[in-house]
TORKOL-4160 file (C-alpha; in steps of 0.2 Angstrom, whole numbers, padded with zeros to 4 digits, m for minus):
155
<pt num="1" X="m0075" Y="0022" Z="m0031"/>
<pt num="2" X="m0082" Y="0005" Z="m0036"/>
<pt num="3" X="m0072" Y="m0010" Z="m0035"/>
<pt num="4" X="m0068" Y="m0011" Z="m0055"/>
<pt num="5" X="m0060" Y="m0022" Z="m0068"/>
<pt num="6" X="m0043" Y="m0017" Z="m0077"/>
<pt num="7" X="m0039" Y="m0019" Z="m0094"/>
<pt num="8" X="m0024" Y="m0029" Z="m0088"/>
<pt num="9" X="m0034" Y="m0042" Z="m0081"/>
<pt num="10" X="m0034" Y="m0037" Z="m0063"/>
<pt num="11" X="m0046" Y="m0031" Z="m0053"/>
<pt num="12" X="m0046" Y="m0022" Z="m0037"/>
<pt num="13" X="m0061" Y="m0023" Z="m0024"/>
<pt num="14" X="m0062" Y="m0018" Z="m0006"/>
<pt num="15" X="m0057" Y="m0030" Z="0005"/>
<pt num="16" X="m0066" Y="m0038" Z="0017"/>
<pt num="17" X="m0062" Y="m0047" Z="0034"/>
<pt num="18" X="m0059" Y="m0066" Z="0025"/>
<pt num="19" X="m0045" Y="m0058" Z="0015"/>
<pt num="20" X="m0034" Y="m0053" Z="0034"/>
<pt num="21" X="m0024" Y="m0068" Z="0033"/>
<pt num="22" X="m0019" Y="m0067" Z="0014"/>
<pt num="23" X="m0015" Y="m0048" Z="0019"/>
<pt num="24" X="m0002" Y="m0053" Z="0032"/>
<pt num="25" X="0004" Y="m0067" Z="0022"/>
<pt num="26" X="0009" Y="m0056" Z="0010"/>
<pt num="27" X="0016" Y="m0044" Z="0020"/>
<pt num="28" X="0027" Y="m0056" Z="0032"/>
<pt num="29" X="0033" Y="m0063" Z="0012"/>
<pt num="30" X="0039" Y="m0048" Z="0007"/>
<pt num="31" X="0056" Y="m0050" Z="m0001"/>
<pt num="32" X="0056" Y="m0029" Z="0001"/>
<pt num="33" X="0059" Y="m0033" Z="0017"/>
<pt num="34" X="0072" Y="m0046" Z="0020"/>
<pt num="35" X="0090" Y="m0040" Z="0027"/>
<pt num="36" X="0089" Y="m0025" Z="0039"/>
<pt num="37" X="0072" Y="m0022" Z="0036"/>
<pt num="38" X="0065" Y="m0040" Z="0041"/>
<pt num="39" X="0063" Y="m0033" Z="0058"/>
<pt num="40" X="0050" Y="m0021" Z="0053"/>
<pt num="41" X="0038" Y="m0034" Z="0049"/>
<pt num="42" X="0043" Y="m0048" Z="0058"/>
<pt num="43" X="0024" Y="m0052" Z="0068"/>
<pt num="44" X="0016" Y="m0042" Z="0059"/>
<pt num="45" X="m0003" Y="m0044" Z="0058"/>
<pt num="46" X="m0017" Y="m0034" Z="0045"/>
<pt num="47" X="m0030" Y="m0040" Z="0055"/>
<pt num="48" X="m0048" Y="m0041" Z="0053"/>
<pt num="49" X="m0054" Y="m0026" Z="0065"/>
<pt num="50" X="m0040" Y="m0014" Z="0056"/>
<pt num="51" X="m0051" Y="m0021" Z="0038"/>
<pt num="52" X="m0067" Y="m0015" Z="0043"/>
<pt num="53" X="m0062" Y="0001" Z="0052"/>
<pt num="54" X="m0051" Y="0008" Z="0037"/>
<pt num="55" X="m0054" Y="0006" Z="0017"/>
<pt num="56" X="m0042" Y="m0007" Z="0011"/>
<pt num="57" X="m0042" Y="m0014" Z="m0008"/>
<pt num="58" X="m0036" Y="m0029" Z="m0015"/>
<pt num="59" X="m0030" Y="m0030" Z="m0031"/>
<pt num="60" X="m0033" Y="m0050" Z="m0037"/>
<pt num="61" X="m0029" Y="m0058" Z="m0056"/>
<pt num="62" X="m0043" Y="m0067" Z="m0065"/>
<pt num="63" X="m0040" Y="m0081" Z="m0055"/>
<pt num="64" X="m0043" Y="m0073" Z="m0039"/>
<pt num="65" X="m0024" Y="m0073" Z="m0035"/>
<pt num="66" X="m0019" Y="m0060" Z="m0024"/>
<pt num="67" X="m0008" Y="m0047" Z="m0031"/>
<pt num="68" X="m0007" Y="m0034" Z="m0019"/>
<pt num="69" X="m0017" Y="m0022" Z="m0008"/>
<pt num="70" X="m0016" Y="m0004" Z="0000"/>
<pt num="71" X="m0024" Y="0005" Z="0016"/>
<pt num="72" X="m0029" Y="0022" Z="0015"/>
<pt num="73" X="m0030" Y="0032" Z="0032"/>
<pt num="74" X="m0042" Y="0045" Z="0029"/>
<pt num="75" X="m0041" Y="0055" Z="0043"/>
<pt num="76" X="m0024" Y="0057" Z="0040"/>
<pt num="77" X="m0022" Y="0059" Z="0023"/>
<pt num="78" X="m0010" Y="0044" Z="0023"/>
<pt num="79" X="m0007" Y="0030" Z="0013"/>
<pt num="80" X="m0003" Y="0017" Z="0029"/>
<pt num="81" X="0000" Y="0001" Z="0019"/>
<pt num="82" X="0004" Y="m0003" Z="0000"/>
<pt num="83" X="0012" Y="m0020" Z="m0005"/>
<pt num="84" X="0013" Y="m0031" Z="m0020"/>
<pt num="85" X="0015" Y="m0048" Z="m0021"/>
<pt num="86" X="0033" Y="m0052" Z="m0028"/>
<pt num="87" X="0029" Y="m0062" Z="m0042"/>
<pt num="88" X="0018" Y="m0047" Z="m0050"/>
<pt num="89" X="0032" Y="m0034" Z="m0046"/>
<pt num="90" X="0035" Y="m0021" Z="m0064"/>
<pt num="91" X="0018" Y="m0027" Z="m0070"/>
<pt num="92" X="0010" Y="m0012" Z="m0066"/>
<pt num="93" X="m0003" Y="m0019" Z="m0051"/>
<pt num="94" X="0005" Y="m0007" Z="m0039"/>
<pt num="95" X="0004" Y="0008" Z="m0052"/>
<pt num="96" X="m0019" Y="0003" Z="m0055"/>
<pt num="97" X="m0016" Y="0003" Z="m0036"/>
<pt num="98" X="m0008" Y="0020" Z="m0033"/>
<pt num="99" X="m0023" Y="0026" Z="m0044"/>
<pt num="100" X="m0037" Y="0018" Z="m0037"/>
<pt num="101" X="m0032" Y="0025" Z="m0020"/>
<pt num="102" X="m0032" Y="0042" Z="m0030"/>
<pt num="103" X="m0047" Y="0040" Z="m0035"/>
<pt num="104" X="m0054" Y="0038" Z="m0016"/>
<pt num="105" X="m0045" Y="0051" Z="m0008"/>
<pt num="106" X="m0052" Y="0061" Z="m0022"/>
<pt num="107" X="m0071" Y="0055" Z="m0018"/>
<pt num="108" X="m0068" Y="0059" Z="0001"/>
<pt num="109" X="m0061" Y="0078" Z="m0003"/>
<pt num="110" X="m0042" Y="0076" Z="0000"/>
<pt num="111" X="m0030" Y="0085" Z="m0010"/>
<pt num="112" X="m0015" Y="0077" Z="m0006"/>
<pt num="113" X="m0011" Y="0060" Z="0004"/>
<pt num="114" X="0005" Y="0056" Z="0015"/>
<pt num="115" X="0016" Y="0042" Z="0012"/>
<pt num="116" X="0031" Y="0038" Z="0024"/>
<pt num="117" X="0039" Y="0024" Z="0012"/>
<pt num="118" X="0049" Y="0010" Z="0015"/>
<pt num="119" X="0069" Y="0019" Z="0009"/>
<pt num="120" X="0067" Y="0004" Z="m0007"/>
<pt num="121" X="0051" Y="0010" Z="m0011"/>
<pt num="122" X="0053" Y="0028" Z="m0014"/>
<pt num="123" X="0059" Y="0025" Z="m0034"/>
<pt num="124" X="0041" Y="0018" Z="m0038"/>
<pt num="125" X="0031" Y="0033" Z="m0028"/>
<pt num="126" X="0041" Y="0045" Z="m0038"/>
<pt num="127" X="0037" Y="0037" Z="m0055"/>
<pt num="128" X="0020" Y="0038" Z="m0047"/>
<pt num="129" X="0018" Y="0055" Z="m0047"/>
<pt num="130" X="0023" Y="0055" Z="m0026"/>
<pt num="131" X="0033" Y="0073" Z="m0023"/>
<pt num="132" X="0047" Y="0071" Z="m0007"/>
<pt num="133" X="0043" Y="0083" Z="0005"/>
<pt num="134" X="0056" Y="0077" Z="0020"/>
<pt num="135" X="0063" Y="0064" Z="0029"/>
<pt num="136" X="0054" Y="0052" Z="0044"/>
<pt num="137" X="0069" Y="0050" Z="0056"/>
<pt num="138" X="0073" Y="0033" Z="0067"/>
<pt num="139" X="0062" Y="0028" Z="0079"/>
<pt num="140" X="0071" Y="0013" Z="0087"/>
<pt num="141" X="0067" Y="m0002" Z="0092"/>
<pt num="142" X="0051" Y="m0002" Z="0079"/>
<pt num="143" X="0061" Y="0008" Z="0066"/>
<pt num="144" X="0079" Y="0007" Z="0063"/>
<pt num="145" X="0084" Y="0018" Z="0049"/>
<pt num="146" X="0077" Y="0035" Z="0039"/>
<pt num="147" X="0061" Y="0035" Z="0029"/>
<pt num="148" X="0057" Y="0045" Z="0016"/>
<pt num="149" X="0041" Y="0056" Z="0017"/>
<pt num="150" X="0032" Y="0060" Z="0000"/>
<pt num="151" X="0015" Y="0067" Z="m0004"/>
<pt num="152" X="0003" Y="0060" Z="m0018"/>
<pt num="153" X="m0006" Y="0075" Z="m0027"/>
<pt num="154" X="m0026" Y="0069" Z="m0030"/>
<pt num="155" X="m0031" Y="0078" Z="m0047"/>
């Protein structure tokens, strides 16, 4: 899919190696994440190497803002990393990103695509069209707690 303009204003484009620092600043920032969960994502790094090897999209505002980003694993049919910045939460950036990445797991012939979501974020992959097809159990030290594990029709 190309990278494309939203009627909203925001635009979502591949992302290239010069975006890896904004990627893990958003990530680290992540109010989903504060309390139990901060450990999760407490180092965490979207590097470079892991831009260029996978198909991550940013989704910017007219002023080039960073809004929020996703990481498709195609080999796996998973959906590895979605986040949006907390300023542009319930303006729909994570919804034009939930169909972007639709729309490229279409073009590269998958019918579904995995998602082990963070337990807060399962209410938005639901409304998303996301079907929950079990449960990701603990996997301490990394993981401390259930996941749930949802799947993404592609139509």
């Amino acid at each position: 899919m190309r990278d494309r303009a939203t009627a909203s204003g925001v635009h979502i484009r591949r992302a290239t190696a010069r975006d890896a620092k904004r990627l893990t600043r958003l990530v680290r920032n992540s109010r989903a994440y504060e309390g139990p969960y901060a450990p999760m994502i407490a180092g965490y790094r979207v590097g470079p190497d892991y831009i260029e090897t996978h198909p991550v999209f940013v989704a910017l505002g007219d002023d080039e803002r960073l809004l929020g980003f996703y990481a498709l694993i195609l080999d796996a049919s998973e959906l590895d990393l979605m986040f949006v910045a907390d300023a542009a939460q319930g303006l729909g950036v994570g919804r034009l990103l939930i169909e972007h990445m639709a729309g490229e797991a279409r073009e590269a012939g998958l019918t579904a695509v995995r998602v082990v979501s963070h337990p807060p974020a399962e209410g938005f992959y639901l409304r998303v069209g996301a079907e929950r097809t079990g449960t990701v159990g603990a996997n301490p030290p990394a993981v401390m707690w259930d996941r749930p594990e949802l799947a993404i029709p592609v139509r």
